[in-house]
TIFIFI-931425 format. One record per residue (C-alpha): x, y, z; residue in one letter. Coordinates in steps of 0.5 Angstrom, whole numbers, padded with zeros to 4 digits, always signed. Layout:
residues N
XYZA;...
***
This chain:
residues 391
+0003+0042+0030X;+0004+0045+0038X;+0007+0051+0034X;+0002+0053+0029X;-0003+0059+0031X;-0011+0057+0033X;-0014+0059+0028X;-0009+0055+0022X;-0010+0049+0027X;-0016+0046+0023X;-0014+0049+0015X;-0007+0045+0018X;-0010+0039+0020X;-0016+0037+0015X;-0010+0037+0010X;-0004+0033+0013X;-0010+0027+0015X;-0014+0027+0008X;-0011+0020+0004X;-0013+0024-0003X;-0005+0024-0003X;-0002+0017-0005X;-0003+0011-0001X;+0004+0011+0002X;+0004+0017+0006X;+0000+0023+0007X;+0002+0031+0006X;+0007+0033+0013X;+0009+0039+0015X;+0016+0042+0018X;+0020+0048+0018X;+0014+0052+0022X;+0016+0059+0023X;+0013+0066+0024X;+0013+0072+0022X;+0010+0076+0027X;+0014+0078+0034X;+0017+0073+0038X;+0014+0078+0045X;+0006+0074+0042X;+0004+0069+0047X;+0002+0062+0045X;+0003+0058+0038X;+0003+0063+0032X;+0007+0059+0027X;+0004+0062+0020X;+0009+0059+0016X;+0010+0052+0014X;+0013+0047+0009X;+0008+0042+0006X;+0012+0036+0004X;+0007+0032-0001X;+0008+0025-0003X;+0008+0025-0011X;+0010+0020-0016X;+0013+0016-0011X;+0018+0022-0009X;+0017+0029-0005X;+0016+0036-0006X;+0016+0042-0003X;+0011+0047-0003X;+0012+0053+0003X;+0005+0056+0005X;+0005+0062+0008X;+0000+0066+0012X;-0002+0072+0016X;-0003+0070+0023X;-0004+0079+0024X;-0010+0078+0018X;-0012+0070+0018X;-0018+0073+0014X;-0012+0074+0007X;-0011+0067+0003X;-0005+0064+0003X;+0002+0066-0001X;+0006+0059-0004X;+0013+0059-0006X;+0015+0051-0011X;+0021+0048-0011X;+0020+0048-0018X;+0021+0055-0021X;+0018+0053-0028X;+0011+0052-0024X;+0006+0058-0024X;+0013+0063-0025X;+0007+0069-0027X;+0000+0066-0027X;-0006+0071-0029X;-0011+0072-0025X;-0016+0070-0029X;-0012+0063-0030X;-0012+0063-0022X;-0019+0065-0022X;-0021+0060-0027X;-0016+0054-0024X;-0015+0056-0017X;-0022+0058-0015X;-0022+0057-0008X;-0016+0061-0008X;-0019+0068-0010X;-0025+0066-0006X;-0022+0064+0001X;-0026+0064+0007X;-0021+0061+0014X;-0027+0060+0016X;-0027+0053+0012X;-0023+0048+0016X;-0023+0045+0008X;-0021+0051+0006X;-0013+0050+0005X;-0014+0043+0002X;-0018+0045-0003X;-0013+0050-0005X;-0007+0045-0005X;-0012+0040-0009X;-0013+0045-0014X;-0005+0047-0014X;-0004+0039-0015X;-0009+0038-0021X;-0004+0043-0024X;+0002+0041-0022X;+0000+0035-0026X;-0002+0037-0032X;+0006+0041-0032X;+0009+0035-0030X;+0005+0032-0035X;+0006+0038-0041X;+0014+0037-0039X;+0014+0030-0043X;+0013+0034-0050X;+0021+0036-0050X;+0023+0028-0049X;+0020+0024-0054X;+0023+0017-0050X;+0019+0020-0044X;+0013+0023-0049X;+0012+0015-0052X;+0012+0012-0045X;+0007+0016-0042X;+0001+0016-0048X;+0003+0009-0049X;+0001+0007-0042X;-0005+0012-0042X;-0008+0007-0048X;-0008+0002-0043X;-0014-0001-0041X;-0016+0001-0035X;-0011+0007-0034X;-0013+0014-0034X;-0009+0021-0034X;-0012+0021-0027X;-0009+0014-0025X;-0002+0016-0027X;+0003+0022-0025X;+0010+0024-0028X;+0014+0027-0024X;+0020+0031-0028X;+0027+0034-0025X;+0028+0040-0026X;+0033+0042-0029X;+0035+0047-0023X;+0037+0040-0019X;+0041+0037-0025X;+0048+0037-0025X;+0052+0042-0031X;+0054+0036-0034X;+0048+0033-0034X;+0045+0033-0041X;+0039+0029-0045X;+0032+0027-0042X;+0032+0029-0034X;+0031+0024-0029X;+0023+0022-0030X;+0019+0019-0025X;+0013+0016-0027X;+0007+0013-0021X;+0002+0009-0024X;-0005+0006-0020X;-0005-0002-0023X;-0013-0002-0026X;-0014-0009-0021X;-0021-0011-0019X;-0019-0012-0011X;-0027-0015-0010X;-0026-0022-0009X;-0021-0021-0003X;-0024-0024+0004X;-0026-0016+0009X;-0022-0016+0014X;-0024-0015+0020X;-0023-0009+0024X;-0024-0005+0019X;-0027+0001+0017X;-0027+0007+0010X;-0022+0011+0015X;-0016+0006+0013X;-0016+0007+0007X;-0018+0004+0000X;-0015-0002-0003X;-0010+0000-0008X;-0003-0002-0011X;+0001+0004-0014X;+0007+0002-0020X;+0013+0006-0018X;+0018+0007-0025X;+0025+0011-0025X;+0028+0013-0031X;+0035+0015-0031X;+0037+0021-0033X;+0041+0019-0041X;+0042+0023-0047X;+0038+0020-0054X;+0044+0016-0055X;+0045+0013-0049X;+0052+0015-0049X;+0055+0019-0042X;+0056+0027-0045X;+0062+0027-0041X;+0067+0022-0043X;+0062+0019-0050X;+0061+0012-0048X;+0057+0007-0047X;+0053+0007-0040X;+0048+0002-0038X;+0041+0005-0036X;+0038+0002-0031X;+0030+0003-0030X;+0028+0003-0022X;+0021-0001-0021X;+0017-0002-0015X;+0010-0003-0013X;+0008+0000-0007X;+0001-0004-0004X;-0004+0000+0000X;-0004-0001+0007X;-0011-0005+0007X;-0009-0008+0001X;-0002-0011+0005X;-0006-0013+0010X;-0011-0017+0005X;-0005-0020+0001X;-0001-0023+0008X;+0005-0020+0005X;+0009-0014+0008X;+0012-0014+0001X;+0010-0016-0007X;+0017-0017-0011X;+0016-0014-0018X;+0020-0017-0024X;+0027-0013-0026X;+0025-0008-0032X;+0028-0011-0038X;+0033-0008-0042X;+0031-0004-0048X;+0023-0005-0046X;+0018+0000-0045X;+0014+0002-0040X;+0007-0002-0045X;+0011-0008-0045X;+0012-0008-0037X;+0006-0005-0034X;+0002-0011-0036X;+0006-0016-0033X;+0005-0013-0027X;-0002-0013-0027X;-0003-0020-0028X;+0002-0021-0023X;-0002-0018-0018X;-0009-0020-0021X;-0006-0027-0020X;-0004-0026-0012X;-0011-0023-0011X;-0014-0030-0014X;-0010-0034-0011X;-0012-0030-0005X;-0019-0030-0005X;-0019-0038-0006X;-0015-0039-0001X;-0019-0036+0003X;-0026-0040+0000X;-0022-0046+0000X;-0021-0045+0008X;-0028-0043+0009X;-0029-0050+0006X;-0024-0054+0009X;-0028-0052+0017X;-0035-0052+0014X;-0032-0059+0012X;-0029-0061+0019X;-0036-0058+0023X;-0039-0064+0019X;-0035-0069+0020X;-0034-0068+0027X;-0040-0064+0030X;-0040-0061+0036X;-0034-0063+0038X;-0031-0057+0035X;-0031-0053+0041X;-0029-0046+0036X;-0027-0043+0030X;-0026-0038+0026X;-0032-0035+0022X;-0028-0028+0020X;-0021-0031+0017X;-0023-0038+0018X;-0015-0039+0019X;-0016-0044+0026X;-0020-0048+0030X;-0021-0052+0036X;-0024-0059+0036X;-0025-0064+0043X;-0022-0071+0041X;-0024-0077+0043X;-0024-0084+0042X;-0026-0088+0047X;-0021-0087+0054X;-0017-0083+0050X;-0019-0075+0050X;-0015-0068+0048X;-0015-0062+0045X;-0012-0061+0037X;-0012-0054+0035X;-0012-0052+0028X;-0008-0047+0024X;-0010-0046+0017X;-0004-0043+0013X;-0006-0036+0009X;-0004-0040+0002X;-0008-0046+0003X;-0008-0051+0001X;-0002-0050-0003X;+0002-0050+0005X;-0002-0055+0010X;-0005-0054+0017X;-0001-0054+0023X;-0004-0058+0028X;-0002-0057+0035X;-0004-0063+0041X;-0006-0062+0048X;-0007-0066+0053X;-0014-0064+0057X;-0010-0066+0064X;-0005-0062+0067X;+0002-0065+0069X;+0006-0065+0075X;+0009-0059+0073X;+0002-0055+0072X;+0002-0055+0064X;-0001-0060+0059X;+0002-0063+0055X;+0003-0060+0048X;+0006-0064+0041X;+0006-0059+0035X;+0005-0064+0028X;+0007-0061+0021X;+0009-0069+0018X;+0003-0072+0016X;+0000-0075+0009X;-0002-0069+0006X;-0003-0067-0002X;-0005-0059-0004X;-0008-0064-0010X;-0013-0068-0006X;-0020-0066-0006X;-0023-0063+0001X;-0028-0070+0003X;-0021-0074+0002X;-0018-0068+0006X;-0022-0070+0012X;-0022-0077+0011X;-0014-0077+0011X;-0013-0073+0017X;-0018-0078+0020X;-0013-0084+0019X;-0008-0080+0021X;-0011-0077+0028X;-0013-0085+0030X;-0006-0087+0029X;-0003-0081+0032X;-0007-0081+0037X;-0004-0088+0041X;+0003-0085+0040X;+0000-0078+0043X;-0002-0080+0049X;+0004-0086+0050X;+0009-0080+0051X;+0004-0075+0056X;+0003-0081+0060X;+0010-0081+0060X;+0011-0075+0062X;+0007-0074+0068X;
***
């Protein structure tokens, strides 16, 4: 970004930060180049690749600017030469509107223009599928899905310009899918603000380049099509679910894309309940510690309701128990962790972590607390035996 020139800075910068572009990543920039002299003093970079994020894969649009005359609009070559090869003006006019009316003066002016250009690479992409009718069927069945739109769906189809010469039949086909999941239910995470992003999950789906037969065009014989899934979680999302990653079933063989991409939907519907009633059912379990034990809870969560801290005591004998409330509770129990309120010899207390104990996901939050308090009775006495060992 150092090299681009002034006055292209702002156009170059409102579209490498929008996150109109995909929830794995945002537009970037390489190759920055000028067309100018090398004796100009300062950035004058006017010339650039934009690396776009599209149907889980990258293409490649160059932009080229006039740093002698930033009043002109922009030229594009595409890295698919079947996109835009002679376009009228009036096509442009009517398509491509900010284009024909550009103004450098408009920090927005160039992201308007790719948006443009994007809503019509779509729809290429999308009019490609009319020459592979296994693509062609898996695209319109998915678009009658409910839920699904043209806008939640991108197609990405090679080009026959990046294809072997030997390759023959439907070309490499990328399909994107935005899954139609209602996220609402999930806990806010704090922290976090409409600039991270929304929550959302995208389905990404390879299909593999193979004639109508199946057979391999070379050699006529039978070859095993593989089809690639993989889900792709926004990072607010990620963050909402607590995993770094959610595994997709294998795509079965001879399945299509209608029969696949409802599973997937209701196994991310399911993550997302189950998510949201862990959290419900750990604000429960604190509020039903607050009750049992008052004012001996020195703190607690009231964000994630994920840990708390209580003062023990039963008659001479006093300590810490600290809670940690597991994300997939109840179905994974708290840790507690025991401290002593006195320091020893060696200058810090005395600490015993408790994952063992009696505990069932099954059991109701009243009998919960009543076991945990059995228990911390009994384990108490053995608690303060080995710290009055230990000084």
């Amino acid at each position: 970004m150092e090299s681009i020139f002034t006055d292209f800075l702002p156009l170059v910068e409102a579209v490498v930060s929008s996150a109109n572009f995909g929830c794995e990543a945002n537009v970037a920039i390489s190759d920055v180049q000028t067309g100018i002299g090398e004796d100009k003093i300062g950035p004058c970079g006017d010339r650039f690749k934009l690396i776009i994020p599209f149907a889980g894969q990258q293409i490649t649009w160059n932009v080229v600017l006039d740093a002698l005359n930033p009043h002109f609009p922009p030229d594009f070559a595409f890295d698919d030469p079947s996109f835009l090869a002679c376009p009228e003006p009036d096509f442009l006019e009517e398509h491509v509107p900010s284009l024909l009316n550009w103004n450098s003066e408009n920090p927005k002016a160039l992201l308007m223009v790719v948006e443009e250009l994007l809503d019509l690479y779509r729809k290429h992409q999308i009019n490609q599928l009319k020459n592979y009718s296994r693509l062609q069927f898996e695209y319109t069945s998915i678009l009658c899905q409910p839920g699904l739109s043209e806008d939640d769906i991108e197609v990405l189809v090679q080009s026959r310009e990046r294809r072997r010469i030997d390759q023959e039949g439907p070309p490499p086909a990328h399909f994107s899918i935005r899954l139609p999941v209602d996220y609402s239910d999930l806990p806010q995470l704090p922290d976090t603000s409409d600039e991270s992003g929304p929550k959302e999950a995208l389905l990404y789906v390879t299909f593999p380049s193979a004639n109508e037969k199946g057979l391999s065009p070379k050699r006529g014989i039978s070859t095993v099509s593989r089809v690639s899934p993989r889900l792709q979680l926004s990072c607010q999302l990620e963050q909402s679910l607590y995993y770094p990653s959610l595994r997709v079933p294998a795509f079965p063989p001879g399945r299509c894309l209608v029969d696949y991409v409802p599973a997937v939907i209701e196994l991310l519907d399911s993550e997302v309940k189950s998510v949201a009633n862990s959290f419900n059912l750990r604000k429960d379990f604190l509020a039903a510690l607050l009750t049992e034990f008052g004012a001996s809870v020195l703190e607690y969560d009231a964000l994630t309701f994920s840990k708390a801290c209580l003062l023990y005591e039963d008659g001479s004998l006093l300590c810490l128990v600290f809670v940690a409330i597991p994300p997939k509770f109840p179905k994974d129990k708290p840790i507690y962790v025991w401290q002593s309120v006195r320091y020893m010899d060696y200058g810090k207390p005395y600490t015993r972590k408790v994952e063992e104990y009696p505990y069932s996901p099954r059991w109701s939050m009243p009998e919960m607390i009543y076991r945990l308090k059995v228990f911390m009775k009994e384990y108490a006495v053995e608690f303060f035996r080995h710290s009055a060992y230990s000084c």
